[in-house]
NUNUKE-889213 format. One line per field, with one value per residue (C-alpha): x, y, z; residue in three letters; residue number from 1; chain. Coordinates in nm, 3 decimals. Example, Ala and Ser with C-alpha at 12.3 -4.5 7.8 and 13.67 -1.06 7.14 Angstrom:
2
X = [1.230	1.367]
Y = [-0.450	-0.106]
Z = [0.780	0.714]
r = [ALA	SER]
k = [1	2]
c = [A	A]
This chain:
153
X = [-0.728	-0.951	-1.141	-0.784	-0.745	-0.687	-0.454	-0.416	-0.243	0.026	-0.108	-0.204	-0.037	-0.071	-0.056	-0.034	0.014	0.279	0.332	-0.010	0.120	0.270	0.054	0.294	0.131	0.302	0.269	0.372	0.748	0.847	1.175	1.162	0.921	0.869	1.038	1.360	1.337	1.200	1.557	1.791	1.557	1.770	2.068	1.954	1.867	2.189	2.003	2.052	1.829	1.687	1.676	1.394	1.306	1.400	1.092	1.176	1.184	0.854	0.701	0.787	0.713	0.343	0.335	0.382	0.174	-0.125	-0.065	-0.070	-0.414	-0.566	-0.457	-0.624	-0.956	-1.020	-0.994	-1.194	-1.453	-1.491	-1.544	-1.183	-1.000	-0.607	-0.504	-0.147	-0.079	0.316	0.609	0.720	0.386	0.337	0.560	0.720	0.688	0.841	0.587	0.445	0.135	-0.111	0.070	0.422	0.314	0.077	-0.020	0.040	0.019	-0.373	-0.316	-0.459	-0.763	-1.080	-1.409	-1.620	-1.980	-2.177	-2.149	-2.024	-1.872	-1.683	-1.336	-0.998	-0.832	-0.456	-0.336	-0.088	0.241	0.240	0.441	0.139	-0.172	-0.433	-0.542	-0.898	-0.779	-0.505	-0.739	-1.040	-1.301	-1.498	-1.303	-1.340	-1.162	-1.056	-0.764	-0.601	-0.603	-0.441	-0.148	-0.123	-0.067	0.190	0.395	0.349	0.520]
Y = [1.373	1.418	1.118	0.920	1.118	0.833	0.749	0.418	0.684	0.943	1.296	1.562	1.879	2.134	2.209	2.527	2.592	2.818	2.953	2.855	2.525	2.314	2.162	2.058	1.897	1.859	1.496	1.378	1.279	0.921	0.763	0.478	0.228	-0.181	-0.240	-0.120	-0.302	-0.604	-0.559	-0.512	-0.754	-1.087	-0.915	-0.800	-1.121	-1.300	-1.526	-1.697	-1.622	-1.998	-2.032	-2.020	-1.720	-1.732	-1.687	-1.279	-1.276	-1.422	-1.234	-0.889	-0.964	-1.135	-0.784	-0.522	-0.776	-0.754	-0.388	-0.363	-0.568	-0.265	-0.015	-0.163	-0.276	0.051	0.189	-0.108	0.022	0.329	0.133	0.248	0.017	0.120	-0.045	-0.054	-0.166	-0.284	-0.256	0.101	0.212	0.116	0.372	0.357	0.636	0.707	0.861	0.500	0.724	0.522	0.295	0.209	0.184	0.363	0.338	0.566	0.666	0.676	0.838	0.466	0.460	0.412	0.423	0.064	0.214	-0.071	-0.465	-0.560	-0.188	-0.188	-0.044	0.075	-0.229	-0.265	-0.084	-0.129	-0.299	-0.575	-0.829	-0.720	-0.666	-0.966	-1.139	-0.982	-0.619	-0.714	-0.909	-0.652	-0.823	-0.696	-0.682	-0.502	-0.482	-0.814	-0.734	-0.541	-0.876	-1.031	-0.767	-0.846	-1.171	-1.110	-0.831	-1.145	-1.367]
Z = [-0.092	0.179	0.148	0.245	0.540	0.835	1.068	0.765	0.495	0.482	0.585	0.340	0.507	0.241	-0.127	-0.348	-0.743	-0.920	-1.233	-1.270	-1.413	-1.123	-0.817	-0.534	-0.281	0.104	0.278	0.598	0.603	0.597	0.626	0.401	0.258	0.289	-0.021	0.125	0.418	0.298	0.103	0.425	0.638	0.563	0.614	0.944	1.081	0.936	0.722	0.354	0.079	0.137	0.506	0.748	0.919	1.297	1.554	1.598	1.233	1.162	1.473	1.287	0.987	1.092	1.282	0.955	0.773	1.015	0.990	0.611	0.664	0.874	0.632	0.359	0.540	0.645	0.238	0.163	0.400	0.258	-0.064	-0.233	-0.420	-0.438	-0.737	-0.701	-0.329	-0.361	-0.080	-0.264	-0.139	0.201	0.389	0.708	0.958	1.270	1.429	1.651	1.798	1.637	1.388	1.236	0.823	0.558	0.276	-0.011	-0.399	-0.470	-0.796	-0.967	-0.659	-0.734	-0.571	-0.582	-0.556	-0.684	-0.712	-1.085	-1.149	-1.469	-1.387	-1.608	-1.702	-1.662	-1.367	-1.130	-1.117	-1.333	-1.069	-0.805	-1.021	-1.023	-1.303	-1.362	-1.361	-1.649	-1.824	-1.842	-1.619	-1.341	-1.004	-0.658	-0.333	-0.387	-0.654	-0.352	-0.178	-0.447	-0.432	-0.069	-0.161	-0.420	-0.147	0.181	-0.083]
r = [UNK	UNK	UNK	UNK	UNK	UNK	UNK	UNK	UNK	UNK	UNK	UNK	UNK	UNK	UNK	UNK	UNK	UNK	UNK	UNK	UNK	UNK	UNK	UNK	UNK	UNK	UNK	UNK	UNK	UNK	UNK	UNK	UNK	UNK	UNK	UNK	UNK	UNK	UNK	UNK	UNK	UNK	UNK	UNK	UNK	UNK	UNK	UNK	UNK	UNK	UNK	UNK	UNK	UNK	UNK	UNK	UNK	UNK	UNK	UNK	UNK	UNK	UNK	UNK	UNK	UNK	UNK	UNK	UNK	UNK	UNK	UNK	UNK	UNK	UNK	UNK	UNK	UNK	UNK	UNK	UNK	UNK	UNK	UNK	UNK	UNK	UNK	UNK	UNK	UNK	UNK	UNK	UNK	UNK	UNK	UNK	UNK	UNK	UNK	UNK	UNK	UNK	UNK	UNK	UNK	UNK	UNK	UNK	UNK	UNK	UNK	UNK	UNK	UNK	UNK	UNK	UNK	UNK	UNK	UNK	UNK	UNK	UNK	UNK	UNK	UNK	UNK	UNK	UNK	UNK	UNK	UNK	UNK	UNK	UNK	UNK	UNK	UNK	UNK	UNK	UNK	UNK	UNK	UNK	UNK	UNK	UNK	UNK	UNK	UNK	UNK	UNK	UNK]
k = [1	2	3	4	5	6	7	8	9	10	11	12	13	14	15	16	17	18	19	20	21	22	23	24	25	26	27	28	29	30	31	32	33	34	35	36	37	38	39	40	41	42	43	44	45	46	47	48	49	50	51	52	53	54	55	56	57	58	59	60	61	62	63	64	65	66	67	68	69	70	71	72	73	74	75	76	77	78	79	80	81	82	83	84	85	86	87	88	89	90	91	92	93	94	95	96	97	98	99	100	101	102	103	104	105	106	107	108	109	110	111	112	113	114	115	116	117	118	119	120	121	122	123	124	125	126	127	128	129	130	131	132	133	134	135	136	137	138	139	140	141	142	143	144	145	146	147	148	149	150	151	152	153]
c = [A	A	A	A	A	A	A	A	A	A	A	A	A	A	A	A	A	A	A	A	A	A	A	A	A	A	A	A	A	A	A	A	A	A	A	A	A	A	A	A	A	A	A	A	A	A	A	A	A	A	A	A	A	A	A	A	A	A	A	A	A	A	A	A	A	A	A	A	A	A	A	A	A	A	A	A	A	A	A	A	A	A	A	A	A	A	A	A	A	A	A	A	A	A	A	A	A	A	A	A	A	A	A	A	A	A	A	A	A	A	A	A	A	A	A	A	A	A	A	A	A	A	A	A	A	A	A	A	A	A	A	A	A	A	A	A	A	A	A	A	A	A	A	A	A	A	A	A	A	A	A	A	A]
C-alpha cells in the first residue's frame, strides 16, 4: 500500500487485524465516486440522453478527464498497471488541496517490470477491460488506456 501513496490515490490512514482473522484497513474518506456522478450529470445540466453537451458541460467534464489522465500517468510511472480503472474506482474527494479525484481499488494492480511481461489474464471489469488482457496476450500500461477509453465514452 505504500507504493500507491500520492497525492493521485486515496490515503492509507491505518490498518489493524482482529480475531487474528480479519485485516481492516482505514482510507481517506470520500463522498462519492464518477460512476455516480457521471449518473446525475445529465440531469444536472437539463439535458436528454441524446443531446449535446452545453460548453460548461464539456468544460467539466474535459476537466475530471484531464484529471483522471494525471492519476494514472503518475501509476504508470512507477511502472503499475491498475487493471481495473472504471468510474466506481475513481473517487471523488472534497478535500481540493491538491486535486478533486483518485483513484482507487489496487487489489487487481500489478507491477510492469520488464517489456513483454507475461501477466494474469482476465481481469477487470469486463465492459472496461481491453482486448489483450481477456484474451491472454502480453499487455502493459496500455490496457489502462484502453479502460480510459471505455469510462470517456
Amino acid at each position: 500500500m505504500a507504493r500507491f501513496q500520492s497525492d493521485h490515490s486515496v490515503q492509507y490512514k491505518t490498518s489493524w487485524i482482529e480475531n487474528k482473522d480479519k485485516l481492516y484497513i482505514q482510507m481517506q474518506l470520500c463522498f462519492n465516486n464518477l460512476g455516480e456522478i457521471m449518473k446525475q450529470k445529465q440531469n444536472e445540466f437539463k439535458r436528454g440522453q441524446f443531446e449535446a453537451m452545453t460548453t460548461l458541460e464539456y468544460y467539466i467534464s474535459s476537466e475530471l478527464f484531464k484529471e483522471i489522465l494525471e492519476c494514472v500517468n503518475y501509476l504508470h510511472k512507477q511502472n503499475i498497471i491498475h487493471r481495473d480503472l472504471k468510474p466506481e474506482n475513481i473517487l471523488i474527494t472534497d478535500e481540493m488541496k491538491v486535486r478533486f479525484l483518485k483513484l482507487c481499488d489496487f487489489g487487481l494492480a500489478v507491477i510492469n517490470e520488464f517489456d513483454k511481461q507475461k501477466h494474469t489474464t482476465d481481469r477487470g471489469t469486463p465492459k472496461y477491460t481491453a482486448p489483450e488482457v481477456i484474451y491472454d496476450r502480453i499487455y502493459d500500461t496500455k490496457a489502462d488506456i484502453y479502460s480510459l477509453g471505455a469510462v470517456a465514452q
